[in-house]
C-alpha positions as CSV (number, residue, x, y, z in Angstrom):
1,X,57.5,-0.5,-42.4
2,X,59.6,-3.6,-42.0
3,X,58.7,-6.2,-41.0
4,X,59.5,-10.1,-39.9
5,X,56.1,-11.9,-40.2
6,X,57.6,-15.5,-39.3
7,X,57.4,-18.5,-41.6
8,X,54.2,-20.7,-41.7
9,X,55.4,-23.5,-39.6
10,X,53.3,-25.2,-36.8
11,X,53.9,-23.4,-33.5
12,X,54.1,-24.5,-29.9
13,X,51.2,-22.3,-29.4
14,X,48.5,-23.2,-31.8
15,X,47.5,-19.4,-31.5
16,X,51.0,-18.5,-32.8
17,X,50.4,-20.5,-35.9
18,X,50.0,-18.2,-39.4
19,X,46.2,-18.9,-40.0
20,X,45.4,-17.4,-36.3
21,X,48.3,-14.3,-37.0
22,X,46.7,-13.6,-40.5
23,X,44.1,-11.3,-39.2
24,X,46.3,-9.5,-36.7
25,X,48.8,-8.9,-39.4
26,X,46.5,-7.5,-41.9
27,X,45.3,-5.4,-38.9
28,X,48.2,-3.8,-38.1
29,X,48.8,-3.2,-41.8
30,X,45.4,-1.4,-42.3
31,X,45.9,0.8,-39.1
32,X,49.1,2.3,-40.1
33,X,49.1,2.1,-43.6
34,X,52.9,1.9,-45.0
35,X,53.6,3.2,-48.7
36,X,56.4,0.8,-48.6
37,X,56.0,-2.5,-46.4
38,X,58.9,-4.6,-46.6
39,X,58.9,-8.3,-44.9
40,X,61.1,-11.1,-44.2
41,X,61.0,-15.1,-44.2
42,X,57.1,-15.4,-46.1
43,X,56.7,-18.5,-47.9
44,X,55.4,-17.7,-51.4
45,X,52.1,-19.1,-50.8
46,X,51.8,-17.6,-47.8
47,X,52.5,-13.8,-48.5
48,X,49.7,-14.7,-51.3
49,X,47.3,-15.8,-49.0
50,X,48.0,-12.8,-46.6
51,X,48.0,-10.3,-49.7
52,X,44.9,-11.5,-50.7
53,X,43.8,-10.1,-47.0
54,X,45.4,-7.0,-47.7
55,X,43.7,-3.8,-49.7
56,X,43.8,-4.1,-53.2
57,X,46.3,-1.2,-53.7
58,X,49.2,-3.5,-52.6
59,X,51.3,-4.9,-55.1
60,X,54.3,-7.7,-54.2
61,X,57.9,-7.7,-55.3
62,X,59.9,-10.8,-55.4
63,X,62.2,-13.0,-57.7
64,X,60.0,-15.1,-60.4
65,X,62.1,-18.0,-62.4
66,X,62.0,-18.2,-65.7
67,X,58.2,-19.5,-66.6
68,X,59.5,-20.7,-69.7
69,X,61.5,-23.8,-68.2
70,X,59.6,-27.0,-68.6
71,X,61.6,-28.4,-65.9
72,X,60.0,-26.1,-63.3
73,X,56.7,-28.0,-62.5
74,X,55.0,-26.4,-59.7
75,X,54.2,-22.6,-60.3
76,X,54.9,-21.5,-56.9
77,X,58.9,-22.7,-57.4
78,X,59.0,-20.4,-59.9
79,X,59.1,-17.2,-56.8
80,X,60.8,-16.1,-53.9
81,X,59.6,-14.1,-51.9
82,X,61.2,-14.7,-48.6
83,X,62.0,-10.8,-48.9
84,X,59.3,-9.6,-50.7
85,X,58.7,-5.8,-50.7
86,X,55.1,-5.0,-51.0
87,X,54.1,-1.1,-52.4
88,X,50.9,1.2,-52.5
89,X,50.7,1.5,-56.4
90,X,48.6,4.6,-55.6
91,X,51.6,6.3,-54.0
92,X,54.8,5.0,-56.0
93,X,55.2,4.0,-59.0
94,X,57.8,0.7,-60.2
95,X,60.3,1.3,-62.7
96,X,62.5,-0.9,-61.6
97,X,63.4,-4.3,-59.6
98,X,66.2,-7.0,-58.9
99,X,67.0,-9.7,-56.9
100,X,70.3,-10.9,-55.4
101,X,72.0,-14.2,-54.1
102,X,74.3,-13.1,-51.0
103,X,77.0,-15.3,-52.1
104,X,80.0,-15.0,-53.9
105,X,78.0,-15.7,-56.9
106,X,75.4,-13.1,-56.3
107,X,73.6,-14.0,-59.5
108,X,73.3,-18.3,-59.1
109,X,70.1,-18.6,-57.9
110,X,70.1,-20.1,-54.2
111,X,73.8,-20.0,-53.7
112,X,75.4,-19.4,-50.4
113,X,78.8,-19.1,-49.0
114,X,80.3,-18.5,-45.5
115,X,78.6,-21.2,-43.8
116,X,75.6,-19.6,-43.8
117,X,72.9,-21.4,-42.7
118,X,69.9,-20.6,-44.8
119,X,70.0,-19.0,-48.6
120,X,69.9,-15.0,-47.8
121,X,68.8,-12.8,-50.8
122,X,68.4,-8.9,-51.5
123,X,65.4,-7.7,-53.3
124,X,66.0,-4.6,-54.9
125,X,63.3,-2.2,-56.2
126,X,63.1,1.3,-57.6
127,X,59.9,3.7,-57.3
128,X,59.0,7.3,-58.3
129,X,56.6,9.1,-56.1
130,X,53.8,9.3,-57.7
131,X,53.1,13.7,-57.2
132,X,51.0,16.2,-58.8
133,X,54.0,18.5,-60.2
134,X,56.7,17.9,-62.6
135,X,59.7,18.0,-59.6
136,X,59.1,13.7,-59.0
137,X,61.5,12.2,-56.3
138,X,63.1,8.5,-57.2
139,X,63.2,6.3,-54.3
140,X,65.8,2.9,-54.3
141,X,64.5,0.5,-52.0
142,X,66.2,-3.1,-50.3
143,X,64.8,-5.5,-48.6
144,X,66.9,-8.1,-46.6
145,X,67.6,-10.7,-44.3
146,X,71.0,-11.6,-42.7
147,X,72.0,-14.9,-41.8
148,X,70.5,-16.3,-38.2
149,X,73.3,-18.1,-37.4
150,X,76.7,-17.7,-39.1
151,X,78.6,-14.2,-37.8
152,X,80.9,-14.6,-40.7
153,X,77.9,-14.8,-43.6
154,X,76.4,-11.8,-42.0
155,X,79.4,-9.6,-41.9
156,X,80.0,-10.7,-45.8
157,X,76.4,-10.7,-46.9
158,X,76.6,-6.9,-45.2
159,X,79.3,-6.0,-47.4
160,X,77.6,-7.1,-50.6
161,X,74.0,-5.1,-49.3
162,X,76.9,-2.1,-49.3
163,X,78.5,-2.6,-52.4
164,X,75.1,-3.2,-54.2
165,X,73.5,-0.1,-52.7
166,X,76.8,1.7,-53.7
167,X,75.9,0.9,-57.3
168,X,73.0,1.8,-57.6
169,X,73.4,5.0,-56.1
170,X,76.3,5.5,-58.7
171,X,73.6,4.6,-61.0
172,X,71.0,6.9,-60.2
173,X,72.5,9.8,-58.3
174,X,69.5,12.0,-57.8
175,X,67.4,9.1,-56.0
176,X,66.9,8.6,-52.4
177,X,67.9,5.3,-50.5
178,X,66.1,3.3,-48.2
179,X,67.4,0.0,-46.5
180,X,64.6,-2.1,-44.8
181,X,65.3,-5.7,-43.3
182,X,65.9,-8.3,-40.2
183,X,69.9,-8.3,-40.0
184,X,69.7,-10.4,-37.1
185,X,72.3,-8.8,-35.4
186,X,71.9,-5.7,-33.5
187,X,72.7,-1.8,-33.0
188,X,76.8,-1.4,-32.0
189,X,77.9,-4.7,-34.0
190,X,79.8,-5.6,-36.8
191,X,77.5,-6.0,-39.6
192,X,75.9,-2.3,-38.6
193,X,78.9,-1.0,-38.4
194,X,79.6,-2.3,-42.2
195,X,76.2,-0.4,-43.2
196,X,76.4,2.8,-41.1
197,X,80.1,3.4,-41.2
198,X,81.1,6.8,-42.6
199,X,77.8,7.9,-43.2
200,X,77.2,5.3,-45.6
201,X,73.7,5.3,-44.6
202,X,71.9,6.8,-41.6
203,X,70.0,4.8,-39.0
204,X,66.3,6.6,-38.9
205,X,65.9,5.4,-35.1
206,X,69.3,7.1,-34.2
207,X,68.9,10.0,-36.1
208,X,64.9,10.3,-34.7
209,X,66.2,10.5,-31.4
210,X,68.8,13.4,-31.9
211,X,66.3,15.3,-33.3
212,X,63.6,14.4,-31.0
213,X,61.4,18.0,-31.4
214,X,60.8,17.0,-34.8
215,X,60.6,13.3,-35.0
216,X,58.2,11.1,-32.7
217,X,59.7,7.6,-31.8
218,X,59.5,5.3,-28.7
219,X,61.9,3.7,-26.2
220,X,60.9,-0.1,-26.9
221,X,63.7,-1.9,-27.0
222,X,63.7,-5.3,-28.7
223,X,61.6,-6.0,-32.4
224,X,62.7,-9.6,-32.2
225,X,60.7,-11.2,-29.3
226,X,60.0,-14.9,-29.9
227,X,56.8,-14.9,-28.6
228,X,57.5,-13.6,-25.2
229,X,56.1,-10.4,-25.9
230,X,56.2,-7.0,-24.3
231,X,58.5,-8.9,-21.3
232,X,61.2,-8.0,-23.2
233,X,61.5,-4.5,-22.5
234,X,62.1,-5.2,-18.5
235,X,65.8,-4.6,-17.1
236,X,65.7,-8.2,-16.6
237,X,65.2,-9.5,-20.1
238,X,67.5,-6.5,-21.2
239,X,70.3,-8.0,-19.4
240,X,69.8,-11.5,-20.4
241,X,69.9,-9.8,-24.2
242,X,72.8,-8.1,-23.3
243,X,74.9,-11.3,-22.8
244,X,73.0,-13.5,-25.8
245,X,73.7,-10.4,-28.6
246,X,77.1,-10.7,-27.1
247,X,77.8,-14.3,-27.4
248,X,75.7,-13.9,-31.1
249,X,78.0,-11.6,-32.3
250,X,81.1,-13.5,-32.0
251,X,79.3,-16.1,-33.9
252,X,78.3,-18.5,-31.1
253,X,75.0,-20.4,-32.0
254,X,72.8,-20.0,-29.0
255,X,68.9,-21.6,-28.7
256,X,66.4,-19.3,-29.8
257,X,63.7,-17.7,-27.5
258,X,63.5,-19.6,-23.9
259,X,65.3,-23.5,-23.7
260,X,62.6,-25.8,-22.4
261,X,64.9,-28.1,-20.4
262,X,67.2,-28.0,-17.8
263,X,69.8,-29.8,-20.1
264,X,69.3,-26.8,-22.5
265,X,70.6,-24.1,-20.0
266,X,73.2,-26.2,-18.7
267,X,74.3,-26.5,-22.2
268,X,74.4,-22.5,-22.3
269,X,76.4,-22.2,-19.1
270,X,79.0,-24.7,-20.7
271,X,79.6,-22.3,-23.9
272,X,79.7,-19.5,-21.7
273,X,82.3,-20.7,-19.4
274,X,84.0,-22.2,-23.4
275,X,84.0,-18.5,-24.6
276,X,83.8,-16.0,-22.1
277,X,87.4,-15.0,-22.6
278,X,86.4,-14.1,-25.8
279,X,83.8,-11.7,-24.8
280,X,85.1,-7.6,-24.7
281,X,83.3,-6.0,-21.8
282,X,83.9,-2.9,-22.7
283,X,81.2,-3.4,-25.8
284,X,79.3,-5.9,-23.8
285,X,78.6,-2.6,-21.8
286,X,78.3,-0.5,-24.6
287,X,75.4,-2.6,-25.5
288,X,74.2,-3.1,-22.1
289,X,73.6,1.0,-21.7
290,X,72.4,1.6,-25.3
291,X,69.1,-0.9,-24.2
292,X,68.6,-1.3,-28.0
293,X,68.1,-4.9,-28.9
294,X,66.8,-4.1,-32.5
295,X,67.4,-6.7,-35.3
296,X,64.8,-5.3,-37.7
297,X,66.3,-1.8,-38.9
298,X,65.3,1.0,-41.4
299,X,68.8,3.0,-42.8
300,X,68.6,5.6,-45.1
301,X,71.1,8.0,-47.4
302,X,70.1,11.2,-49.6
303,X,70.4,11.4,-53.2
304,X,74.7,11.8,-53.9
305,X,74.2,14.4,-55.8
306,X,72.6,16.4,-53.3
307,X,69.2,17.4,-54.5
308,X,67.0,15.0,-52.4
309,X,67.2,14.9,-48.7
310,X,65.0,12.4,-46.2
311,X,63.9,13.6,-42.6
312,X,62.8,11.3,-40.3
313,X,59.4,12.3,-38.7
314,X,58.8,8.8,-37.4
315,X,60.2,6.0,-36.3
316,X,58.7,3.6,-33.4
317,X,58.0,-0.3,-32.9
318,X,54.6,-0.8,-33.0
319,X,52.2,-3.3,-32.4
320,X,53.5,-4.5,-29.1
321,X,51.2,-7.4,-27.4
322,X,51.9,-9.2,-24.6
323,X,49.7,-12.2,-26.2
324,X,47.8,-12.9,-29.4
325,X,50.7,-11.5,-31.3
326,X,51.1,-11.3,-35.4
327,X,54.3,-12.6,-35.4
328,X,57.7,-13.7,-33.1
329,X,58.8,-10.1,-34.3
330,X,57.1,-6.8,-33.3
331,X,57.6,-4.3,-36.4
C-alpha cells in the first residue's frame, strides 16, 4: 500500500486535523492489512504517534543521524521519516536499508537542487519473504515523494529514483522490485515516462487492467483529492483535472485544492491566458480520455535475471469517503 497521510498541520476543517484522522487511518490499515505500507510527508513524531496505534507487528523505516553528535540536541532531529516504509516483521524480513538526498549530492543530508521546493528523499529498503521452504524470494523496495511544485526537480529527482533502482538491481539480480510513492505528477507525463519507459518498470494499475480476468482493480480516478472527496471522480471534476495536470506538468504553480476568493480564480484565468500557447492538446486529450488523475503510484520490475516474476492480483484506491476522511489523499 502507499500511501500520502498528509502532514500534521492545522486544517481548515478541524475534523481534517491528524488527531481526528488518526483513528481512521489506523482503520483502514487494520482492514486491509498491507505487508508493505509505504507513506509520504509524516512528521517523525507523528508517524510515532500513529504507529503506536498500529498492531505491534509493524516496524518503521527511515533515515536516523548519527546519535553520536553532541550537536544534535533534540532526539527527534536525529530521523526522517517523511518517506518512511513501515513492514510486517511477521511476513518479511530486513536485511537491508538506505536513504537518499534527490539532489545532485544525493548523500548531503537535506540537499536540494532544481528549484525544488521542499527537500525530497528516497528510502530504500531490502526484505526476504519470510517462507517455510528453502526457495526465499528478495524483495527491493522505494519509497518516494516528487517535488509539489518544481516540473524540473521532479523530472531530475525521477532520473535519480531510476538510476538508483538500476543499481541495485545490478546489485542483487535475483530480487524483485517494487516502487511505491506520491510523484505528484500523473499517468502520461514526463516524470512517468522517465520510470516506465522501456519497460523499466511496470505500472501495476496498467498492467491490472490488461489482464483484468485475473487481477481485480477499480475505475476511481484521482488518489490526490484535497479534501473534496469522492467528487472527484465526476466528468466535471475530471475536466477541471484535465486542464490543472496540464498546466502542472509544464511547471506552472497553480493553488492547491479549491481557491477561496474570487481574486484567486481570476489569478488562474490570467496564467492561463499567459501559457495557453504552451499547452499541446493533443496530450491535454490524451489525458482527458485516460480519466486517470493518479499521483500516488505502485511500479514494479522482475528479478533481471529472470528467476522471480510479480503478477498483479490487485490493485484499487481504497478508502474513498465523501467526508470524515483519513487524509487529503485516498490510498
Amino acid at each position: 500500500m502507499t500511501f500520502n497521510i498528509r502532514v500534521d498541520i492545522p486544517e481548515h476543517d478541524p475534523n481534517n486535523n491528524f488527531t481526528k484522522r488518526i483513528y481512521r487511518l489506523t482503520e483502514t490499515v487494520e482492514k486491509w492489512q498491507p505487508a508493505i505500507l509505504s507513506v509520504q510527508e509524516p512528521f517523525t513524531d507523528q508517524l510515532q504517534h500513529w504507529q503506536s496505534h498500529l498492531p505491534r507487528y509493524y516496524q518503521s523505516i527511515g533515515y536516523q543521524h548519527d546519535r553520536t553528535n553532541s550537536s544534535i540536541q533534540h532526539p527527534l532531529s536525529h530521523m526522517d521519516f517523511q518517506v518512511a516504509i513501515l513492514y510486517n516483521n511477521q511476513i518479511l524480513k530486513l536485511l537491508e536499508q538506505d536513504y537518499l538526498w534527490l539532489s545532485k549530492t544525493p548523500r548531503f543530508i537535506g540537499s536540494k537542487d532544481w528549484e525544488s521546493h521542499a527537500v525530497r528523499t528516497l528510502n530504500i529498503a531490502r526484505f526476504e519473504l519470510i517462507s517455510e521452504n528453502d526457495n526465499s524470494t528478495n524483495i527491493l523496495v522505494f519509497n518516494t515523494h516528487l517535488d509539489s511544485k518544481s516540473e524540473q526537480a521532479r523530472q531530475e529527482q525521477a532520473k535519480i529514483v531510476r538510476s538508483t533502482i538500476n543499481k541495485w538491481q545490478r546489485q542483487y539480480p535475483t530480487d524483485v522490485v517494487l516502487l511505491f510513492g506520491d510523484f505528484n505528477s500523473i499517468p502520461k507525463q514526463t516524470p512517468y515516462d522517465i520510470l516506465t519507459s522501456s519497460n523499466f518498470l511496470y505500472d501495476t494499475w496498467t498492467i491490472c487492467k490488461v489482464h483484468s480476468s485475473t487481477c481485480i482493480s477499480n475505475s476511481f480516478s484521482s488518489t490526490f483529492h484535497g479534501w473534496l472527496g469522492s467528487i472527484l471522480n465526476t466528468y466535471a471534476f475530471q475536466f477541471l483535472q484535465t486542464i490543472a495536470f496540464t498546466f502542472h506538468g509544464l511547471g506552472i504553480i497553480l493553488p492547491h485544492g479549491l481557491p477561496r476568493h474570487y481574486l484567486s480564480y481570476i489569478d488562474i484565468l490570467k496564467k492561463f491566458t499567459k501559457y495557453y500557447r504552451m499547452v499541446d492538446l493533443s496530450k491535454m486529450m490524451s489525458i482527458w480520455s485516460s480519466r486517470r488523475f493518479h499521483v500516488d503510484w505502485i511500479l514494479y520490475q522482475n528479478s533481471i535475471d529472470g528467476s522471480k516474476h510479480l503478477e498483479p492480483r490487485f490493485i484499487s484506491v481504497i478508502d474513498i469517503r465523501s467526508s470524515n476522511y483519513s487524509s487529503d489523499h485516498f490510498p
